[in-house]
C-alpha positions as CSV (number, residue, x, y, z in Angstrom):
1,X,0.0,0.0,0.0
2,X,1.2,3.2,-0.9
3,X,1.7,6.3,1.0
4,X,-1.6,7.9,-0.4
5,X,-3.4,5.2,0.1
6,X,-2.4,4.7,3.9
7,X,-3.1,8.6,4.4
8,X,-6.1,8.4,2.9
9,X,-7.4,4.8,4.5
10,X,-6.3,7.4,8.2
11,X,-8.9,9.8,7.1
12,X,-11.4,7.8,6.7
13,X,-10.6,5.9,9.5
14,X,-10.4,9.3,11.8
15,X,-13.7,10.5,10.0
16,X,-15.7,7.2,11.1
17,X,-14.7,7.2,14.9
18,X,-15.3,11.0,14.9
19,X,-18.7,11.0,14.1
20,X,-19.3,7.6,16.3
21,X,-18.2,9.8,19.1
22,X,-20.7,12.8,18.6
23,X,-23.6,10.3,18.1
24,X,-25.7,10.4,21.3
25,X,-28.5,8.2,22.4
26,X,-32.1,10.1,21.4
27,X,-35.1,8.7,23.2
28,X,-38.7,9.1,22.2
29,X,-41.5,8.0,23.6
30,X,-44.9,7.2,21.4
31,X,-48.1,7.2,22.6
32,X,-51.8,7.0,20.6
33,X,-55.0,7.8,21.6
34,X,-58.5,7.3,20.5
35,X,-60.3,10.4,19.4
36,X,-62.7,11.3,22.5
37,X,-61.2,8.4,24.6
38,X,-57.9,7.0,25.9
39,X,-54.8,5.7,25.1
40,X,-54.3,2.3,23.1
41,X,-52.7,0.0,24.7
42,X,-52.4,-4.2,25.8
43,X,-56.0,-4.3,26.1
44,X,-56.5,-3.6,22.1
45,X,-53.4,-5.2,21.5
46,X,-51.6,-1.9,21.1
47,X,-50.9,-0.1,17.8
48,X,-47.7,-0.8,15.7
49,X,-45.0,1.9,15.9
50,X,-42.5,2.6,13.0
51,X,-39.9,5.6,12.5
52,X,-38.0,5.8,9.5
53,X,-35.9,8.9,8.4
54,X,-37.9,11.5,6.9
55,X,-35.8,11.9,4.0
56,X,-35.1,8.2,2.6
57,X,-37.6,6.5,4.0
58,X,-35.1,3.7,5.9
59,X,-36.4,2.4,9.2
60,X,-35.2,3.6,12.5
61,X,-37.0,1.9,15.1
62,X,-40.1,-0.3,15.3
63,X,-42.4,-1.8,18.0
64,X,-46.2,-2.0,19.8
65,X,-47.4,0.5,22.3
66,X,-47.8,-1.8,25.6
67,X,-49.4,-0.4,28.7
68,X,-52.9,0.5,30.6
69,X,-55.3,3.0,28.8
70,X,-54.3,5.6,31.3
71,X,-56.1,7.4,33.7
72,X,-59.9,8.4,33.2
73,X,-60.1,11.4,35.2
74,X,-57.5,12.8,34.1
75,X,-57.8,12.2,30.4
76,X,-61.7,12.0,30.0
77,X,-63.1,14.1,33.3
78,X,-60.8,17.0,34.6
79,X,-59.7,20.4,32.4
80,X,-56.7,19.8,30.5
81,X,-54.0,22.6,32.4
82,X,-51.2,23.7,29.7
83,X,-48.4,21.8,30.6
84,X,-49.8,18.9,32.7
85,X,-49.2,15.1,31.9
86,X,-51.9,13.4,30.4
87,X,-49.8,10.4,30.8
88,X,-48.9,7.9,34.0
89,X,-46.2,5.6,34.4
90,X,-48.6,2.6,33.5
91,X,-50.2,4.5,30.2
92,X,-49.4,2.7,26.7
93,X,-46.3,3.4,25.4
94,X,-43.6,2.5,22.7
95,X,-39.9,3.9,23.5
96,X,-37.8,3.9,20.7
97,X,-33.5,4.6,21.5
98,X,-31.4,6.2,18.4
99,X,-27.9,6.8,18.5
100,X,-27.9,10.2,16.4
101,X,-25.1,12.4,15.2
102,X,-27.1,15.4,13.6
103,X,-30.5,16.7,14.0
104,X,-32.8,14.2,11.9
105,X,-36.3,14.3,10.5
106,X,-38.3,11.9,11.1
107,X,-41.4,10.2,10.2
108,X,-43.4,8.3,13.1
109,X,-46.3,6.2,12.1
110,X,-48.9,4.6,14.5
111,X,-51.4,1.7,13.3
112,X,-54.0,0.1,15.2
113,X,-55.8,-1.7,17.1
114,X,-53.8,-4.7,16.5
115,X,-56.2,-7.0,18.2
116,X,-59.1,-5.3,15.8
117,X,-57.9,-5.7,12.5
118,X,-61.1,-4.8,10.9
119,X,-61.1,-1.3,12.8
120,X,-57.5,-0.5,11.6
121,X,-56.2,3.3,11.4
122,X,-53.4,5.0,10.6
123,X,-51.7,8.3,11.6
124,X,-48.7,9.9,10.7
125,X,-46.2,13.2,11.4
126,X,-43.0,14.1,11.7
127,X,-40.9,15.9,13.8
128,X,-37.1,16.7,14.1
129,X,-35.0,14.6,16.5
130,X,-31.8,16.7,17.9
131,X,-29.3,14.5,18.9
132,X,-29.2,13.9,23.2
133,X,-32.5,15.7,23.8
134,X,-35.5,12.9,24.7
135,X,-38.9,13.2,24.2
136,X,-40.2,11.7,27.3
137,X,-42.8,12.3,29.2
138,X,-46.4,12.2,27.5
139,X,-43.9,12.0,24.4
140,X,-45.5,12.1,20.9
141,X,-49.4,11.6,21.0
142,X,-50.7,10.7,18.1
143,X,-54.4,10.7,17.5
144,X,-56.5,7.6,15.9
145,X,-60.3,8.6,15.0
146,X,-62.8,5.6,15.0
147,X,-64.7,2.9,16.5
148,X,-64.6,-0.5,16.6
149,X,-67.2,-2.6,15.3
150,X,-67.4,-6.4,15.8
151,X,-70.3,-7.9,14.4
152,X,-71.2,-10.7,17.1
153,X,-74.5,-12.0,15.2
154,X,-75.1,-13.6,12.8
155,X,-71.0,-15.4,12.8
156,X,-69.5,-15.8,9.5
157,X,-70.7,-17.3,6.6
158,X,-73.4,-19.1,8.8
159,X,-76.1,-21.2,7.6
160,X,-79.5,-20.7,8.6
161,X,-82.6,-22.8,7.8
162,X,-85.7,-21.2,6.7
163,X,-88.8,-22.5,7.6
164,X,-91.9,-24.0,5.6
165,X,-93.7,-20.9,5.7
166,X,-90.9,-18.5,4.4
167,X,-90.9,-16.7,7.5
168,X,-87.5,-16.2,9.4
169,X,-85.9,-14.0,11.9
170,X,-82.6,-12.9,11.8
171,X,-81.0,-11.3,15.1
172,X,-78.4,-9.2,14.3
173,X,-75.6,-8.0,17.3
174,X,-72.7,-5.9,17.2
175,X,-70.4,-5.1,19.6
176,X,-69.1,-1.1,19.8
177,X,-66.3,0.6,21.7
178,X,-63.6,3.4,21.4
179,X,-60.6,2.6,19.5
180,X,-58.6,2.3,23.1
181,X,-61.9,-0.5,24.2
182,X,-63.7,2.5,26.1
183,X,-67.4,1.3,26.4
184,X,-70.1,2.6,25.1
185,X,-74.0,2.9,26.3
186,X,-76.7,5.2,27.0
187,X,-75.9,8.2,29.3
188,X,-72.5,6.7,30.1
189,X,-69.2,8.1,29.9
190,X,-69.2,7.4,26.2
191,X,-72.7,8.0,25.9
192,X,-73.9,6.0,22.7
193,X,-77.7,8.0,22.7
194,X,-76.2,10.0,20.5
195,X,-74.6,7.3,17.9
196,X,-75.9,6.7,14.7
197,X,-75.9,2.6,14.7
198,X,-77.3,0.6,11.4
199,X,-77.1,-2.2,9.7
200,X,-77.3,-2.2,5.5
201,X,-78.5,-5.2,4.4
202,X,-77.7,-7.1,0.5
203,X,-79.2,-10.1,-0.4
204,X,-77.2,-12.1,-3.7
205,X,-75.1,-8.8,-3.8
206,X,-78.2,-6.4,-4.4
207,X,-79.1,-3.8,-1.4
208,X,-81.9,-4.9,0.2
209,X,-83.0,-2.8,3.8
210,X,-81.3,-0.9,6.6
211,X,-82.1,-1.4,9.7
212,X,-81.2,0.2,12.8
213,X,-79.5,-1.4,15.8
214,X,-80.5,-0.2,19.2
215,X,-78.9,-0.9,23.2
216,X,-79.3,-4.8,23.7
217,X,-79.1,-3.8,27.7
218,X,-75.3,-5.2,28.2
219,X,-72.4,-2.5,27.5
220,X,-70.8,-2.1,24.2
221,X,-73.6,-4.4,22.6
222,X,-76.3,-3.3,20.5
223,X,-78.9,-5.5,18.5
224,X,-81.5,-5.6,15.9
225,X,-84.3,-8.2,13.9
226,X,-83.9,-9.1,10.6
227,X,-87.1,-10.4,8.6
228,X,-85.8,-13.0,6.3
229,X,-88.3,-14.5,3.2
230,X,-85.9,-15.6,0.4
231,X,-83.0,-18.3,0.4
232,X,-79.3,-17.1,-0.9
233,X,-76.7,-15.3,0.2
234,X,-77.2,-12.1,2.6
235,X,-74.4,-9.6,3.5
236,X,-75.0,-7.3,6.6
237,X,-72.5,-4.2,7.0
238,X,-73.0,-2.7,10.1
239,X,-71.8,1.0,10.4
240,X,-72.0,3.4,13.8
241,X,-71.2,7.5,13.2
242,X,-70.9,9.9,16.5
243,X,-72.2,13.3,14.9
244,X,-70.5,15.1,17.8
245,X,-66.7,13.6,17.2
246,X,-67.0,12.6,13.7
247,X,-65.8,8.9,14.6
248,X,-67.0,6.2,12.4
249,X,-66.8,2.6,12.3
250,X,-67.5,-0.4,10.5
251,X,-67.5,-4.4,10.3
252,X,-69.1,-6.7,7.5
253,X,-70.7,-10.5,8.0
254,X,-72.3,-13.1,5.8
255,X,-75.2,-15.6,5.9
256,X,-76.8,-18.2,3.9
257,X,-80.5,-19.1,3.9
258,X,-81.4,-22.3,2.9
259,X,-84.4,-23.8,1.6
């Protein structure tokens, strides 16, 4: 090797340890939280967290919020003060750890609820990260509008027989929370009175009825009948709407009526 080579192997050697010594360990801490409710945590299975670098897109950090839904006065009850935590030490969470060098754009994205899949969101932003100064605390709270809606009744792809005299009776249930699993019912914290709940009926793929789905009596769970004359395939999409917060949700089913 000659001498310009060696120099220049130095340089580059000197340039790599130099800027391994300015990096510093950056901590941020991701939180998400239902519109109108709490945050998501274990209960929902948590939301998935990914940062990449703002500017090519590579991925940083990844992982799932894990943690309680956090505290209801606080979050749902008292007046928000400038400057107080909305966060305790139990409240979902994801902490992700870079080792930075130079302030760094980047892109956090949170999807979920993992244990809803048919209720997915996701949200996005971005924010620069300077290298040694954490984000701890409440952290970065990102917002996920929605319900979730879990159609109970009738299960998938179910049969049902229908009888001699073409007359049949379908009960229809749903199950409706928060995006964070905060329940709903009438005059309660989440008071679902003022929901718009319905279910919009196809039979062999053409529409058929809506019907509306009212408080079964148990939390969360809301019901209606369905009037059933004609064998074949039925879908029923069941769709809630909160005029107030502009939260919507929805969850699909099948059934089959046979002769």
């Amino acid at each position: 090797m000659n001498s310009r080579s060696i120099i220049k192997a130095c340089l580059w050697t000197l340039l790599f340890f130099s800027t391994t010594a300015l990096a510093s360990e950056t901590r941020l801490v991701v939180r998400a939280r239902a519109r109108d409710g709490k945050f998501i945590g274990t209960s929902m299975g948590g939301v998935r967290v990914v940062l990449r670098d703002g500017q090519t897109g590579q991925v940083l950090a990844s992982g799932v919020t894990a943690g309680s839904t956090g505290n209801t006065q606080t979050l749902m009850k008292q007046p928000q003060v400038r400057g107080a935590l909305l966060a305790d030490e139990s409240s979902a969470k994801f902490t992700a750890t870079l080792d930075i060098a130079e302030p760094r754009l980047v892109t956090v994205e949170v999807s979920g609820p993992l244990a809803q899949r048919q209720a997915l969101a996701t949200s996005t932003t971005q924010l620069w990260l300077l290298p040694g100064k954490h984000l701890e605390g409440d952290g970065l709270i990102l917002e996920l509008p929605g319900f979730v809606v879990d159609v109970l009744t009738p299960s998938a792809h179910e049969f049902i027989k229908l009888s001699k005299d073409k007359q049949l009776t379908v009960p229809l249930r749903a199950n409706l929370t928060l995006m964070c699993g905060c329940p709903t019912e009438p005059k309660g914290l989440w008071d679902s009175s003022r929901y718009e709940l319905q279910a919009t009926v196809k039979h062999n793929g053409k529409p058929l009825t809506q019907v509306p789905l009212k408080y079964a009596g148990k939390t969360s769970t809301f019901e209606a009948e369905l009037s059933v004359q004609q064998q074949g395939a039925y879908e029923v999409t069941v769709t809630a709407y909160d005029p107030a917060t502009g939260n919507t949700g929805v969850d699909s089913t099948t059934f089959i009526v046979e002769g």
